[in-house]
N, C-alpha and C positions, 0 to 999 in steps of 0.2 A: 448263562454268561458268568465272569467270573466279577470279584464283588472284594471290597472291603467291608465285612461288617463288626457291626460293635457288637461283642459275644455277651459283655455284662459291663456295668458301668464302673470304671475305675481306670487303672493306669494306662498308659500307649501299650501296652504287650495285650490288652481285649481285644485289639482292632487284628482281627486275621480273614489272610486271604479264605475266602469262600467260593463255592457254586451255588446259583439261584438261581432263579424264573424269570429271564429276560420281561421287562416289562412292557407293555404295550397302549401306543399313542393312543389319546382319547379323544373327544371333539375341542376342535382348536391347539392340539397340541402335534408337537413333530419327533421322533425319534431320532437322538443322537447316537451315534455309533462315539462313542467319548477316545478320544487320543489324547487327553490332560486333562488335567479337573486338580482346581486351585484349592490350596488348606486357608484353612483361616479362623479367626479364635474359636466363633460357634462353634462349629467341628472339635473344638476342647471341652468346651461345655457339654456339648451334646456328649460327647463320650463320659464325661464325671456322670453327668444323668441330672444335669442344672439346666438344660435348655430343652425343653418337649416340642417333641415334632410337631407341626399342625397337624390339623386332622387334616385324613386324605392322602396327605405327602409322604415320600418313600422313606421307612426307616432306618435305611444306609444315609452315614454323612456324605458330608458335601452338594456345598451350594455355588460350586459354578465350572463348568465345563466347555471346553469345545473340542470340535472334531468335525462330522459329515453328517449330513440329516440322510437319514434312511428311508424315512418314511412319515405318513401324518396327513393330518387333516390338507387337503389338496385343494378347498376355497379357501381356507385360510393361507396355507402358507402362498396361492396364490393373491391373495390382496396385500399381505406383506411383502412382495416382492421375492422369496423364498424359491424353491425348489429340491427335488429328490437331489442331492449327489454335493448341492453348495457346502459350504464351509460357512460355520457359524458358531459364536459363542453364547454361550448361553447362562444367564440365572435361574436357579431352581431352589425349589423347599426343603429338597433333600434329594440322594440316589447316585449325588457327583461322582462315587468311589467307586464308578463300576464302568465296564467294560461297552454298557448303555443304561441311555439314560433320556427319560420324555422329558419334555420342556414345551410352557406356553408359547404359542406361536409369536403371542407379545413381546414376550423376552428373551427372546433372540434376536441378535446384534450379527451380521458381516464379521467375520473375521477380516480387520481392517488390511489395506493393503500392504503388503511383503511381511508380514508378521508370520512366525509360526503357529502352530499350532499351542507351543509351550505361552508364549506369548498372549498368546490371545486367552489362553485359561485365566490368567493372572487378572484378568478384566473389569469383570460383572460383578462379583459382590462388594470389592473396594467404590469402582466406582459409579451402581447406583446409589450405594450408601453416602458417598461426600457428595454427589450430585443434591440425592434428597435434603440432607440437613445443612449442610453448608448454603445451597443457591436454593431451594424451595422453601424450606424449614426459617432460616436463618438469613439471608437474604443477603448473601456478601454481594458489597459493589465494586465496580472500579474504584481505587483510590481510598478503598478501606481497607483496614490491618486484621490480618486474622491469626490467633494463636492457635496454635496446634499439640496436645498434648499427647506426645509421644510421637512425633516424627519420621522415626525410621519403621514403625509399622506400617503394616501393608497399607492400612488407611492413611496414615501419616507420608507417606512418599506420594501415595496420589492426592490428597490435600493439597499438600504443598506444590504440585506442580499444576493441579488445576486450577487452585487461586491465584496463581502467577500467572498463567492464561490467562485470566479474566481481567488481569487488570489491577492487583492488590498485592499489601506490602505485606509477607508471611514470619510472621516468629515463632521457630519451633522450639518446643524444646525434649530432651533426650537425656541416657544414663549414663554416658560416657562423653570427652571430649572427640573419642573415634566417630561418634554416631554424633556429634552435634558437625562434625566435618562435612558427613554424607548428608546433611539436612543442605547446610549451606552450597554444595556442592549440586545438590537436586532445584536449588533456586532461592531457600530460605533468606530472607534478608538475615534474621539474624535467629544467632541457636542459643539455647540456655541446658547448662549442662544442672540438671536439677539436683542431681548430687553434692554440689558444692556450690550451691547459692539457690536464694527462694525466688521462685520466677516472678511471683507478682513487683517483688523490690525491683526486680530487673524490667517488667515489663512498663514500671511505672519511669524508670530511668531510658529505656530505647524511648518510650514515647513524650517522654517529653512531660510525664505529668500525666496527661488526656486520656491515655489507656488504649484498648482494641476494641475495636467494633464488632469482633466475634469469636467467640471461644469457642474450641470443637473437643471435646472433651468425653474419654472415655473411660476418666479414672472414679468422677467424683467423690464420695464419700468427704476425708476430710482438705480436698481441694476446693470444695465450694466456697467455703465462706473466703479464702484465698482468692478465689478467679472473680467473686462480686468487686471485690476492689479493685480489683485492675480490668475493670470492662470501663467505658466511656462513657455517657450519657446517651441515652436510648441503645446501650449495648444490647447481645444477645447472648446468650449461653445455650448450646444445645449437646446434650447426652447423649452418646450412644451403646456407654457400654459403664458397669459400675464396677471396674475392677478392685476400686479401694473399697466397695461396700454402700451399702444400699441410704445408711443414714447420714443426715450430714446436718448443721447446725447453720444457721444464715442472720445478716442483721438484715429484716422485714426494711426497716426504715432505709437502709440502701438503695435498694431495689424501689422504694417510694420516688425518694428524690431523685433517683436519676435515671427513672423511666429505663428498669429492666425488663429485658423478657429471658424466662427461665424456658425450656421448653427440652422435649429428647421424645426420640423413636428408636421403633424396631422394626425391620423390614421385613422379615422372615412372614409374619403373620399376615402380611398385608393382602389385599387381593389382586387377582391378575392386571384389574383395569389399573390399579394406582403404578404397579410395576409397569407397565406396559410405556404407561404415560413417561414414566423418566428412559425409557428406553427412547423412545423418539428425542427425547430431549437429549440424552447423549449423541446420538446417531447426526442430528442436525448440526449440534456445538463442539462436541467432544472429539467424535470420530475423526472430522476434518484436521484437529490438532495434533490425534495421532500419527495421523498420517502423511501429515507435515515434519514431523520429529519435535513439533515441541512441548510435545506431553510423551513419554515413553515410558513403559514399562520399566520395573523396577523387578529382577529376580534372582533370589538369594541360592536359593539352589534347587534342584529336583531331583527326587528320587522317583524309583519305579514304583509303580500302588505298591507292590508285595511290600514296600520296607514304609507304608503309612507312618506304623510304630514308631520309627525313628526320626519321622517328617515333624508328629503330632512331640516328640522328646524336644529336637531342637525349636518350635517354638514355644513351647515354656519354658525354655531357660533363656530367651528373650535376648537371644545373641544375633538373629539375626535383622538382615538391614534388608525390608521391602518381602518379598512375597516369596513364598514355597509351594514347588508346585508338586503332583504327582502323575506320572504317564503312564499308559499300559502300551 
């Protein structure tokens, strides 16, 4: 089959098309024949040589795909509802960048109704990841305010539209007034353009004083001690990604009195059953809103796998608004 792989760890030009050794479904897994497989930051890291594979998992990036199941375990994909030939999207550890690609029979989702193919790639990694932290992790409710840091990322356009599904007031905020537009345009009650004013003074003025009930944040570093102040009593903060750096300085006594909870994950390492579990949860909640239109995808552009390089170029220079995909 043919293949993106990362030749050695460094710029977008290591990622070159290749041929490899089609891989082959194992017990409880199904083989996707892949027609798009979604980029997304890991996939940056993993190419600098800052995020290690799991053990087991394929050492070609990319963690989310769909296309046609070819093949696989045949009680499993029979108790999932599954079959040889369906359409499905799928979460994976790795292997996305290729022309196939295995995937637990748990983490595989329907390609929801009238979606593409391209569509449907966009999915899986965005949103089991705000599923897990925002509504497991962090427990947004109806009628609570969620901030979101950095908005028009792929994580940030599905945030912002599945908190507003659910019932919640969302404050993003973004680098630009163009991209605080596309926040508020995807649902955002309101946006903060972070370049020209400090969000917490802002977040402490939209709300009135009282602050957010949940921070999604994937900068931290020296945003922490910033986002303790503007969370509310029995606030939550939860991590997903340390772009600004791994250390960060906090007042202990904040987090006393006003009954915080710190808390961050990573999904990649987890195990099938925990994946598995928020696939149902999306499939039950999520899907249904899909496929109503009022959670949709969000897609900035695609390219073919051969030009990854240039896929992996424009999101770090952090121009674009919502997800990149790549097709074969």
């Amino acid at each position: 089959m043919k293949a993106i792989a990362i030749t050695s760890h460094g710029a977008p030009e290591v990622l070159r098309l290749t041929e490899c050794a089609a891989p082959v479904a194992a017990a409880g897994e199904v083989l996707i024949r892949v027609a798009a497989a979604g980029v997304n930051r890991p996939d940056v890291l993993q190419r600098k040589g800052f995020y290690p594979v799991p053990p087991g998992a394929s050492e070609l990036p990319g963690l989310e795909v769909a296309g046609v199941i070819e093949s696989g375990d045949e009680i499993a994909m029979r108790e999932a509802g599954f079959k040889v030939g369906d359409r499905v999207c799928a979460l994976v550890a790795g292997g996305g960048y290729a022309e196939l690609c295995t995937a637990p029979v748990g983490q595989c989702l329907p390609v929801p109704k009238g979606f593409s193919d391209i569509e449907a790639a966009s999915l899986p990694e965005t949103f089991f990841t705000v599923w897990s932290n925002v509504f497991d992790r962090a427990r947004l409710q109806a009628g609570e305010t969620l901030l979101i840091q950095g908005g028009t990322s792929g994580i940030g356009v599905t945030a912002i539209q599945l908190a507003k599904a659910a019932g919640a007031t969302v404050i993003a905020t973004a680098g630009s007034d163009e991209k605080c537009a596309a926040c508020i345009k995807l649902g955002a009650d309101h946006a903060i353009n972070y370049r020209n004013a400090d969000f917490a003074e802002e977040v402490k003025r939209i709300s009135g004083g009282r602050g957010v009930n949940v921070i999604l944040d994937m900068v931290a570093g020296s945003y922490v001690a910033r986002e303790l102040t503007c969370l509310a009593e029995d606030g939550r903060l939860v991590f997903i990604a340390v772009q600004g750096g791994v250390e960060a300085q906090i007042d202990a006594g904040v987090v006393l009195r006003r009954r915080l909870t710190i808390t961050g994950s990573t999904l990649r390492p987890r195990p099938v059953a925990f994946k598995s579990a928020i696939a149902k949860a999306l499939r039950t909640t999520v899907w249904p809103w899909l496929e109503a239109g009022s959670v949709k995808p969000v897609i900035y552009k695609v390219f073919p796998a051969a030009e990854a390089a240039a896929a992996h170029t424009l999101m770090e220079s952090n121009q674009h608004i919502g997800k990149l995909v790549l097709t074969w």
